[in-house]
NUGUTOR-195731 format. One record per residue (C-alpha): x negated, y negated, z negated. Coordinates in nm, 3 decimals, decimal comma. Example, Ala and Ser with C-alpha at 12.3 -4.5 7.8 and 13.67 -1.06 7.14 Angstrom:
BEGIN
east  north  up
-1,230  0,450  -0,780
-1,367  0,106  -0,714
//
This chain:
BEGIN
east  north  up
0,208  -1,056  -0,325
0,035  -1,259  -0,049
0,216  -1,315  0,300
0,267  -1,535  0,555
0,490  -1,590  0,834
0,442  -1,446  1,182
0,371  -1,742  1,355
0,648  -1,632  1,657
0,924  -1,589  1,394
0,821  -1,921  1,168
1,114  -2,107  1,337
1,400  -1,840  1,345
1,333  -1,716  0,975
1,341  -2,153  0,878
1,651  -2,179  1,096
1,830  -1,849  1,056
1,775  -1,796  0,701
1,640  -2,155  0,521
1,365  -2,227  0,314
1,461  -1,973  0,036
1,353  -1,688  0,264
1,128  -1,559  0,012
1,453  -1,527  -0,211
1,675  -1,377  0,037
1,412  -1,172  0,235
1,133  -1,061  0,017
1,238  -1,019  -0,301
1,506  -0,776  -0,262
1,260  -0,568  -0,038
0,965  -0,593  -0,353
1,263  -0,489  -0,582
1,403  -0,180  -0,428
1,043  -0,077  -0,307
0,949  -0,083  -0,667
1,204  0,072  -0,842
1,233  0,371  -0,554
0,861  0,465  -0,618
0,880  0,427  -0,979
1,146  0,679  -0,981
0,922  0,905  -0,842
0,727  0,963  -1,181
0,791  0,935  -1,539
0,704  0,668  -1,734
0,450  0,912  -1,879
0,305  0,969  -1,519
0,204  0,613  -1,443
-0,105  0,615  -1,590
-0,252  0,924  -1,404
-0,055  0,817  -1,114
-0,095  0,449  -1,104
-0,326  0,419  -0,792
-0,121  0,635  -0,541
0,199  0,451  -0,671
0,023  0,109  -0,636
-0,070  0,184  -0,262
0,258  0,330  -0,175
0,423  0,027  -0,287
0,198  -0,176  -0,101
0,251  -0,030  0,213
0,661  -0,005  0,177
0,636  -0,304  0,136
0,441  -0,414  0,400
0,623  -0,202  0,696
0,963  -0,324  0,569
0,832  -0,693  0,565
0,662  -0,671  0,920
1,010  -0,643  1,077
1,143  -0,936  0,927
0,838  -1,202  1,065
0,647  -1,154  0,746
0,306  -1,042  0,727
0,178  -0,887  0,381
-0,158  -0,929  0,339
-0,172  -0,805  0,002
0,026  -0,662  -0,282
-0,056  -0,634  -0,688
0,108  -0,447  -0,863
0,058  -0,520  -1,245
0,215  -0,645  -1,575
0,487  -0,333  -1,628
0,713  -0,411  -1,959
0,804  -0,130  -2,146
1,008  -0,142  -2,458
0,732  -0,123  -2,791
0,936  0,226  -2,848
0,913  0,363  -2,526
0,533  0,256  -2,482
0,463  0,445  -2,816
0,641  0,783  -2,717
0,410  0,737  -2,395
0,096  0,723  -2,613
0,252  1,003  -2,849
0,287  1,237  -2,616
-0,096  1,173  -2,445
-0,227  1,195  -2,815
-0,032  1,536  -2,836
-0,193  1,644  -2,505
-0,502  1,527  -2,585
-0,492  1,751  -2,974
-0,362  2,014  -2,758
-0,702  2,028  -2,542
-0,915  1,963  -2,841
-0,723  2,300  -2,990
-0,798  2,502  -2,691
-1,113  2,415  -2,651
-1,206  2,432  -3,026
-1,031  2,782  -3,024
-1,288  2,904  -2,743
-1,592  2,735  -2,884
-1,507  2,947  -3,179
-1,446  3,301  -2,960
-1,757  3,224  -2,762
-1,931  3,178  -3,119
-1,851  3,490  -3,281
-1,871  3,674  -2,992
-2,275  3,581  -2,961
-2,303  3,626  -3,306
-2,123  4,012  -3,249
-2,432  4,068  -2,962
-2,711  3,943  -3,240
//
């Protein structure tokens, strides 16, 4: 994430809260913004998903910041870590989607098939 201070609160975040404000201030905010819109979708979701959760982040993130003096100017969101196991029942499951839509559409290539060769 890139930020900077508000220039008006530089001195009152220093004095009020030290020069570990990024500790004390930011970092809880990026870790419960995270995890609350990551519990909107399954880990299985992310991929299709990944975009709207990305921006949504981004701009929690940035309205809860903007109270405190700090001004996001942008926010990344990359590098999840998912167990080996977990990331291969992800992949599982979108290779079983995937066979499912080969199946279906297999299935009506061979209807619409048979049914031209019924009109010949």
């Amino acid at each position: 994430m890139n930020y900077r201070i508000n220039g008006d609160s530089a001195s009152n975040i220093y004095k009020d809260v030290g020069r570990n404000y990024a500790d004390i201030i930011i970092q809880p905010i990026v870790v419960a913004v995270s995890k609350s819109e990551m519990a909107k979708y399954s880990a299985d979701q992310f991929a299709e998903n990944w975009e709207t959760m990305k921006a949504s982040i981004g701009k929690e993130i940035t309205e809860r910041l903007s109270g405190s003096g700090i001004n996001v100017t942008e926010v990344s969101v990359t590098d999840f870590d998912f167990k080996p196991e977990f990331q291969a029942s992800i992949e599982a499951k979108q290779r079983a989607v995937q066979d499912a839509l080969r199946a279906i559409s297999e299935k009506q290539t061979t209807i619409t098939q048979s049914e031209a060769r019924a009109l010949s």
